[in-house]
N, C-alpha and C positions, 0 to 999 in steps of 0.2 A: 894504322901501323906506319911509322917512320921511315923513311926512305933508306936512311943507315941499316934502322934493324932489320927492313928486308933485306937489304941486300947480306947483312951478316950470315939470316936465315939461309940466305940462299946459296951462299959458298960453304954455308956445309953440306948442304946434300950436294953442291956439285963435285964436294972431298969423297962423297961418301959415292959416286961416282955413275950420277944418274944422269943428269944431265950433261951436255956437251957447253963449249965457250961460245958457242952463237945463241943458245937457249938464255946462258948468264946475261949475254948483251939484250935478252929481251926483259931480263927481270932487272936488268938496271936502265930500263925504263919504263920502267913499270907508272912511273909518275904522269908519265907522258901519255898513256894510253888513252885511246877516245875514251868518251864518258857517254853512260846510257846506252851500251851496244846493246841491242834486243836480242839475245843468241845467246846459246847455254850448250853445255856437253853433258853429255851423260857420259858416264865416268867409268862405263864396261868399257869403253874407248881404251881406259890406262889399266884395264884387266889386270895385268902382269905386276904393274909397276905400283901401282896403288895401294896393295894392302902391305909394302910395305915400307912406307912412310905418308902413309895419308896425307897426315899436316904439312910437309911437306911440299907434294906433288901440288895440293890445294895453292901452296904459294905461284907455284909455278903456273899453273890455270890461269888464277886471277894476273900475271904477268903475262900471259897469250890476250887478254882481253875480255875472256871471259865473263856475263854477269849474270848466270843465270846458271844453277845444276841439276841434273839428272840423277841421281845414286840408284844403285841397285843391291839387293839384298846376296854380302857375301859372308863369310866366316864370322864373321862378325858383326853382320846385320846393317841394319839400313845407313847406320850411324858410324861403323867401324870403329869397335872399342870403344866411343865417347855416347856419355847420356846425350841423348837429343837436343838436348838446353847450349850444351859445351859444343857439340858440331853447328849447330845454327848459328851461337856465336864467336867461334873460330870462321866459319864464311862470311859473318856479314863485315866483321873486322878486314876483313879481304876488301872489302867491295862486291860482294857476290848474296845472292838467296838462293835457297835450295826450293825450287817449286815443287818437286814430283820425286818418286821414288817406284822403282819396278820391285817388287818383292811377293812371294811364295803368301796367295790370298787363300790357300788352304788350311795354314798355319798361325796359330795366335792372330788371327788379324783381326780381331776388336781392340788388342793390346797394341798393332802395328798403327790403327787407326786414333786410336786416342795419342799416341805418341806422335805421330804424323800432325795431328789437328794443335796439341799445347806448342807447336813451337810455327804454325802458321804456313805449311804445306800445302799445294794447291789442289795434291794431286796424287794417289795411290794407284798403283798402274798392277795388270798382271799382263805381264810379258809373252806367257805363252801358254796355247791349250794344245798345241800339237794336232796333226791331221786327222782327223775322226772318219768313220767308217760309212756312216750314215747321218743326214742332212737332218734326222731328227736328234742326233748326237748336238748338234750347233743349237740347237732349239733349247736344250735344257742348258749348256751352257748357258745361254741367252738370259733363260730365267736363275742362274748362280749369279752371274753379273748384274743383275734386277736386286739382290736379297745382299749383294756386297755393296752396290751403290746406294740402298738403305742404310744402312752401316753407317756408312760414311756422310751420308745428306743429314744425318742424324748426328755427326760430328762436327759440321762443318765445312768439309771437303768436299773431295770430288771423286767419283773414282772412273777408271778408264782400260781400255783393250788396247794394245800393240799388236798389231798383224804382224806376222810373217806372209809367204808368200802363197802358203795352201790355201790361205782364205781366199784368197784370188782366182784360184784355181774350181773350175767346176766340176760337181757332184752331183750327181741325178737331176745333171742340168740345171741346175742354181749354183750362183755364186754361195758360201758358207757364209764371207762377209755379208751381204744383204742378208742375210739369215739371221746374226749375230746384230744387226743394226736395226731392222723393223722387227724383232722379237725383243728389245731393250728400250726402257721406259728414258726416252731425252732427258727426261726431269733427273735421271737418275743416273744416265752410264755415258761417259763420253767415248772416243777414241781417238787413240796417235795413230798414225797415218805413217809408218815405215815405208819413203818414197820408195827407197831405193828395193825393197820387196815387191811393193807394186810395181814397178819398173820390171822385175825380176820374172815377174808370171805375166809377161808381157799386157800388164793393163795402162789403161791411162790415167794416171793420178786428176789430174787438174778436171777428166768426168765424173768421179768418183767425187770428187771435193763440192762439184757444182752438185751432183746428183743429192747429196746430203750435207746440205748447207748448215752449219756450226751444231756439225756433230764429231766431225777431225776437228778435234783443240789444242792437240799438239803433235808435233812432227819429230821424224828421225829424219837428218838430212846424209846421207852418204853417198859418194858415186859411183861408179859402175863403169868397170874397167869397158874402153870403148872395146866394140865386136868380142864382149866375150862370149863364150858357149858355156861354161859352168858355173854353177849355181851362187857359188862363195867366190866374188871375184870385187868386194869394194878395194878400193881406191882413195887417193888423198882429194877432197872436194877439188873440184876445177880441172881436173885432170882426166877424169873419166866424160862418159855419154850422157850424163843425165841435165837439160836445160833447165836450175835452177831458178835464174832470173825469171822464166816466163811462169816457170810453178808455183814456185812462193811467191808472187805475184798475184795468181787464180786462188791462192791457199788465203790468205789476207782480208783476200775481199772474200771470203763464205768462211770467216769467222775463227779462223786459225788464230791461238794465241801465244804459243812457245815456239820457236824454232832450236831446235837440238841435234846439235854436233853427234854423229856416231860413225865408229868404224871398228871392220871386224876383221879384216886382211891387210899386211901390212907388204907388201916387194918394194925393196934395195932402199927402206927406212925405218924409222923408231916411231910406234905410239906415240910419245911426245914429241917428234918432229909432225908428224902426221894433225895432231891435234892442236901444234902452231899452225900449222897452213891452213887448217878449217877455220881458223878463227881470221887469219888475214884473208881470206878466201871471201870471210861472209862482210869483213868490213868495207872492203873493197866492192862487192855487189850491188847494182842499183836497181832496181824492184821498179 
């Protein structure tokens, strides 16, 4: 895309009144941005803002910096309105790939998976199982994510678990996670590693990461408001308690391969301010 047309692009959504004039001054330099930044958002990040102007919002990403996306399954599916063919190639005209997708693996997903796979997806996520009762509850999970990452090894993908912060948490004296990870076939089911949840149920990422060495393949990075007490309390990266540098650091070296911008609580700013500063946050950090 031309430098003109983006910026055409880009003064209409800022008519259209989504952006602010310091957002504009970053998509008019959009030219100038580093090249090859290793670091991606997932795109519940712009919850609010996103479903309504996708194409849009997408120009604006890739003018934060962004080369790398996350999507998650909304109104509209993994792809928001567009065949899979048309969203792959409105992002790579960006400068952007779409590696991964969080979406509903109860649902069509041999349909989600062959879609995911024709257009060179790295990665089919289920986002969440919610806190279960009994520690044999996590065990059949275990073998559902065994019979989905078939699916998928079968397609050419990958597929993978997102914790939240119960898995963290102990159940008849076992962690759920270690339950969910030694009852899952390597060959077959990876996991993103949600620091800022680990951090949440007061565990330590960087044990957990050495503990099971390239089986976190991709990460949620958010921060955590300093000395908070309740549970929903992320933060704009760099600004909160969570030491970055020295985790994706320990994340790196035991085989991490996505690093992913997320945020779920916003005080005294905007989602797309929030999701400029993650990205100047991760460019700026030296590992």
């Amino acid at each position: 895309m031309k430098r003109k047309e983006f910026l055409k692009i880009g003064g209409g959504i800022a008519l259209s009144g989504f952006v602010s004039n310091s957002i504009l001054a970053t998509i008019a330099n959009f030219e100038d941005a580093k090249k090859n930044i290793n670091f991606g958002l997932q795109l519940y990040t712009l919850r609010d803002d996103f479903p309504k102007d996708p194409k849009g919002i997408l120009i604006l990403v890739a003018g934060f910096g962004y080369k790398q996306l996350e999507s998650f399954e909304g109104a509209k599916g993994m792809f928001w309105g567009m065949k899979n063919t048309e969203f792959k190639s409105y992002v790579n005209e960006l400068g952007m790939n779409i590696v991964s997708s969080h979406c509903d693996i109860h649902k069509n997903f041999e349909t989600k998976v062959a879609d995911a796979a024709a257009i060179e997806m790295k990665y089919l996520i289920s986002p969440w199982v919610g806190a279960q009762k009994k520690i044999d509850d996590y065990k059949k999970i275990a073998e559902i994510f065994n019979q989905k990452g078939e699916i998928c090894k079968k397609n050419g993908i990958r597929f993978a678990y997102h914790n939240h912060n119960y898995s963290f948490e102990k159940l008849e004296g076992q962690f759920p996670q270690d339950v969910m990870m030694m009852n899952t076939d390597p060959d077959l089911v990876d996991f993103e590693m949600d620091i800022y949840w680990v951090v949440t149920a007061k565990e330590n990422p960087e044990e957990w990461l050495k503990k099971y060495k390239n089986r976190f393949r991709l990460c949620h990075i958010k921060d955590r408001i300093k000395n908070a007490i309740e549970r929903d309390a992320s933060c704009d990266l760099g600004t909160g308690s969570i030491d970055f540098a020295k985790i994706l650091k320990t994340a790196k070296q035991n085989g991490m391969d996505y690093f992913i911008v997320e945020q779920e609580k916003y005080e005294g700013t905007t989602p797309l301010k929030s999701t400029q500063a993650g990205a100047t946050f991760l460019k700026n950090l030296k590992l």
